[in-house]
C-alpha positions in Angstrom: 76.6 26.3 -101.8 77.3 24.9 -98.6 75.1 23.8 -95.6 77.1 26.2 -93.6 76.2 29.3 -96.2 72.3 28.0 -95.7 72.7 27.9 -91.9 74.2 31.4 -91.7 71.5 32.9 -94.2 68.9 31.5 -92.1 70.4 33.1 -88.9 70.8 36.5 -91.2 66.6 36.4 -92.4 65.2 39.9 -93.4 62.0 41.1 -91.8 60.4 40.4 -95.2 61.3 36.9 -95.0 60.6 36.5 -91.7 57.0 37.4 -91.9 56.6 35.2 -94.6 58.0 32.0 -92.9 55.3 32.6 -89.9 52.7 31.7 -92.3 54.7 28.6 -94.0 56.8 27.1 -91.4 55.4 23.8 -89.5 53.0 23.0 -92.5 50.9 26.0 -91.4 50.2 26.7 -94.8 47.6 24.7 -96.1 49.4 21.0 -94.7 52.7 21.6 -96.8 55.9 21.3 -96.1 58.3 24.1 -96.5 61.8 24.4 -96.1 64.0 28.2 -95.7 67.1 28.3 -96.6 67.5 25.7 -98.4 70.4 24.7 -100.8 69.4 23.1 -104.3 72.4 22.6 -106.8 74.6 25.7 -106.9 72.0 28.1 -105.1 70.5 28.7 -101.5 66.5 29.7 -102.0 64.5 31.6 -99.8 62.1 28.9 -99.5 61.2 25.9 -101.3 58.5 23.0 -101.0 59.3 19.9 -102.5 55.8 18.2 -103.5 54.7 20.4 -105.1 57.7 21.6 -106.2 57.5 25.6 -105.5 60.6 27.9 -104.8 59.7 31.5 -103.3 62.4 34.1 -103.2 61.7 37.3 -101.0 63.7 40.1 -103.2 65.5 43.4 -101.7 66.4 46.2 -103.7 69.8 44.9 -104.7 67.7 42.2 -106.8 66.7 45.8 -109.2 70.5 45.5 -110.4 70.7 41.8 -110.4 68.5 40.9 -112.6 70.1 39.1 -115.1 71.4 36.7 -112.2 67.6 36.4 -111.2 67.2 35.3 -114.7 69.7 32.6 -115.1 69.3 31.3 -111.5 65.1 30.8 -112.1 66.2 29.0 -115.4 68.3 26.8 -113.1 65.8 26.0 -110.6 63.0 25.5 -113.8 65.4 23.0 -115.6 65.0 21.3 -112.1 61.0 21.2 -112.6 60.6 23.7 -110.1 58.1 26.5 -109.9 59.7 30.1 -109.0 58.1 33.1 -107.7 59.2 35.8 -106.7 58.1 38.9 -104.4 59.5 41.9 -103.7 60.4 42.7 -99.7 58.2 45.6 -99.4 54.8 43.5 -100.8 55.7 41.2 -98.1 56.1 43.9 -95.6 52.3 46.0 -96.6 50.5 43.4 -97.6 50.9 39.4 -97.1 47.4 38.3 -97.5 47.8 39.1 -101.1 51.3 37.0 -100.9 49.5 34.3 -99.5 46.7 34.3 -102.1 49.2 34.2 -105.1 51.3 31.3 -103.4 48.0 29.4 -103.0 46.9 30.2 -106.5 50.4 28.7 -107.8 49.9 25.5 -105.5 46.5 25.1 -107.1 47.8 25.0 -110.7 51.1 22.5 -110.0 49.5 19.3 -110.0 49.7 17.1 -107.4 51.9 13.7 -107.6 49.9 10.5 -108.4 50.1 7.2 -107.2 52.0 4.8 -109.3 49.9 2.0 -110.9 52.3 -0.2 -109.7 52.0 0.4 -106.4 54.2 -1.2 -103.6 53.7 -4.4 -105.4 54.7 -4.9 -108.7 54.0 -3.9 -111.7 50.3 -3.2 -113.3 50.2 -6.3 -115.0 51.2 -8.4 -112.1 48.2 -6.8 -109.9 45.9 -7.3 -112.3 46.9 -11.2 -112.5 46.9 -11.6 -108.7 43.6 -10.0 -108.5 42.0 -12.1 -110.8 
């Protein structure tokens, strides 16, 4: 999908999704950085975070008859080494504390990039010659 498709869909948010991105957008939610929106490969998600690597769709109804396409599109995004969740519009709508608190819960468990051995200088054997 196209840039154009993302910047028309975020133009075209639903009050679901809108709520939500209150509480995510300028790294409001807990210091991280998420994107609406956004295209990755062949699809435009809802929202995503890159590090950790979380993808949250906001479903409407039409997602009851489209599940199949659910199905194949989080095994798309998975092969990718992301984590999907989904939520339902109407959760979103009555009751986004609880969204919050499951969103939180799933950053919690991914865990967080680590440093490289190597650093910005090398490899590990070389820093451990030069520091000798």
């Amino acid at each position: 999908m196209s840039n154009g498709t993302a910047r028309r869909l975020r133009k075209q948010q639903t009050e679901a999704e809108q709520r939500l991105w209150k509480h995510l957008r300028n790294r409001r939610f807990c210091g991280y950085k998420f994107r609406r929106q956004a295209p990755i490969g062949r699809y435009v998600v809802d929202f995503v975070c890159i590090s950790p690597k979380i993808v949250i769709e906001v479903d409407g109804g039409q997602h009851a008859l489209r599940v199949n396409e659910d199905m194949e599109r989080t095994r798309y995004l998975e092969s990718l080494g992301y984590c999907v969740i989904r939520f339902w519009n109407t959760d979103v709508l009555r009751n986004i504390e609880s969204i919050l608190e499951v969103v939180q819960n799933t950053v919690n468990m991914i865990p967080s990039p680590q440093p490289s051995p190597e650093g910005r200088g090398g490899n590990a054997e070389q820093n451990q010659v030069r520091d000798s």
